[in-house]
C-alpha positions in Angstrom: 0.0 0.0 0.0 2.8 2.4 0.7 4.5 2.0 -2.5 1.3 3.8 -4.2 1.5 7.0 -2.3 4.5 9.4 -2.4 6.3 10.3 0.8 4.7 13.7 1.6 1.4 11.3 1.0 -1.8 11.3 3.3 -4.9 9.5 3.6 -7.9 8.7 6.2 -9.1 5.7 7.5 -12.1 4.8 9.5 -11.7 3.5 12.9 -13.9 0.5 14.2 -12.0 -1.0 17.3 -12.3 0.2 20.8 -8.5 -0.3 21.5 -7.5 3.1 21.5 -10.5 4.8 22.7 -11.2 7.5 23.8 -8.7 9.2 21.7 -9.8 7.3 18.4 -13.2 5.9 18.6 -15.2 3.6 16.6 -16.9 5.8 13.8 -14.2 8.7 13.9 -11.3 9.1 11.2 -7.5 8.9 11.3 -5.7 11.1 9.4 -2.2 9.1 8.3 0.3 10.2 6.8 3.3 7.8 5.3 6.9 8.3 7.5 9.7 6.1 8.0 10.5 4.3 11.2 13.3 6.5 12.1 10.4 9.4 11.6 8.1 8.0 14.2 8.4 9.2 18.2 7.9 7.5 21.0 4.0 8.2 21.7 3.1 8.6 18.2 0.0 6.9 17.1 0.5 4.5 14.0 -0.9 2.4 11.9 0.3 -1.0 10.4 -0.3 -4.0 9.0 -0.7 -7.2 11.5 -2.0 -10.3 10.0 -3.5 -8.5 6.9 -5.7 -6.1 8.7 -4.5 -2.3 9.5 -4.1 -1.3 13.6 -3.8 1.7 14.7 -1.9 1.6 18.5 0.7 3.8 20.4 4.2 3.8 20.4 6.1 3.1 23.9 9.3 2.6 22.6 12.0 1.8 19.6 13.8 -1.7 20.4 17.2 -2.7 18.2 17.6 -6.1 17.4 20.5 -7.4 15.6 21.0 -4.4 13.2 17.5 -4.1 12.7 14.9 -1.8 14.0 11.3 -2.5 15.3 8.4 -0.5 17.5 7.1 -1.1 20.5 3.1 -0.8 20.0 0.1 -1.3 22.1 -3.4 -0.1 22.0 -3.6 2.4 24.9 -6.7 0.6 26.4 -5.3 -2.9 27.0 -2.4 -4.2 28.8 -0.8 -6.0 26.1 2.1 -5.2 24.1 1.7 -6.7 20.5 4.4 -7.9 18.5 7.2 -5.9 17.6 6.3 -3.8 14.5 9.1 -3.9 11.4 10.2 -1.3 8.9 8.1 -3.2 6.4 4.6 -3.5 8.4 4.6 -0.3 9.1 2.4 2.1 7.0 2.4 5.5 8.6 1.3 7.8 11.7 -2.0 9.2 12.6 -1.4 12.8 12.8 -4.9 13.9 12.8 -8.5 12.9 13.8 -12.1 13.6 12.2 -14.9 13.7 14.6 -18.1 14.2 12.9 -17.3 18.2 11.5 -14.1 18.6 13.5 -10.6 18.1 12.6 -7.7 17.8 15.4 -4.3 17.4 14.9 -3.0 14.9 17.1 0.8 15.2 16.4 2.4 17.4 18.4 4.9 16.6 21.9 1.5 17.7 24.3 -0.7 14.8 22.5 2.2 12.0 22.6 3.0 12.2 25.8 -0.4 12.8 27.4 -1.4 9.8 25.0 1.2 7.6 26.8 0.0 9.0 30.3 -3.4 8.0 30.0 -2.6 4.7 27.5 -0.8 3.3 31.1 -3.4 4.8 33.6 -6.3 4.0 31.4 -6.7 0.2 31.2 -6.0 0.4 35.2 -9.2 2.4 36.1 -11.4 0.9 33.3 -10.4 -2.9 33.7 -12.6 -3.0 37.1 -15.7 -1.0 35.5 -15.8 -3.9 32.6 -15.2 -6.4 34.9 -18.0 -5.3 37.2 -20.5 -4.7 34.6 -20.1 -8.6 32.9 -21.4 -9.9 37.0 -24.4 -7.6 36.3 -25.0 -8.7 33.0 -27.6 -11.2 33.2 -28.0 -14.5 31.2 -31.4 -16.1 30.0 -31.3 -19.3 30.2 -31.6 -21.2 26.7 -35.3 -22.4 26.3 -34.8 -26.0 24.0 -38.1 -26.0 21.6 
């Protein structure tokens, strides 16, 4: 997909997981634009492709392995890290977001490291709420016809 756009190249993609939420929510857009891994900072939001399908998730840090280098990525509301992203999965970084009418840029040094702030503190305070609210759910029991 990269190879088709030129470097200065931009594009938008809708957003349908809850992994990043609140800052990009299901129904919003990303604004991406292509970069290199050496362009990307540590709390940038990027996207990539894992499996075939694109996610978008933070960056916590760059890790060098043998002379190669990779990205450190997780979504900012689960505890997981995912696997280390390569030179060649990655597609860009979201430096903007469309809500309804509303454009924000989201790449600037405030929004990263807020974004890292809250991607750490986040899963913390919301992991009991969801937790809580599956023992209130409550089950029917299957009726056999």
């Amino acid at each position: 997909m990269g190879e088709n756009f030129r470097k200065d190249s931009c594009f938008w993609i809708n957003i349908t997981g809850r992994s990043m939420a609140p800052i990009l929510s299901c129904g919003s857009k990303a604004k991406v634009v292509l970069c290199s891994l050496y362009e990307v900072r540590r709390g940038d939001i990027i996207v990539f492709k894992d499996e075939g399908e694109f996610v978008c998730h933070r960056v916590f840090t760059k890790v060098k392995r043998r002379e190669n280098l990779f990205l450190k990525t997780k979504g900012d509301m689960v505890f997981n890290f995912d696997s280390l992203v390569s030179r060649e999965a990655l597609v860009g970084k979201v430096v903007g977001l469309r809500i309804g009418n509303l454009d924000l840029k989201i790449d600037g040094s405030v929004c990263r490291w807020t974004g890292l702030f809250f991607s750490c503190l986040l899963p913390l305070v919301v992991s009991p709420f969801f937790y809580l609210r599956s023992l209130t759910i409550k089950h029917e029991p299957e009726h056999k016809a």
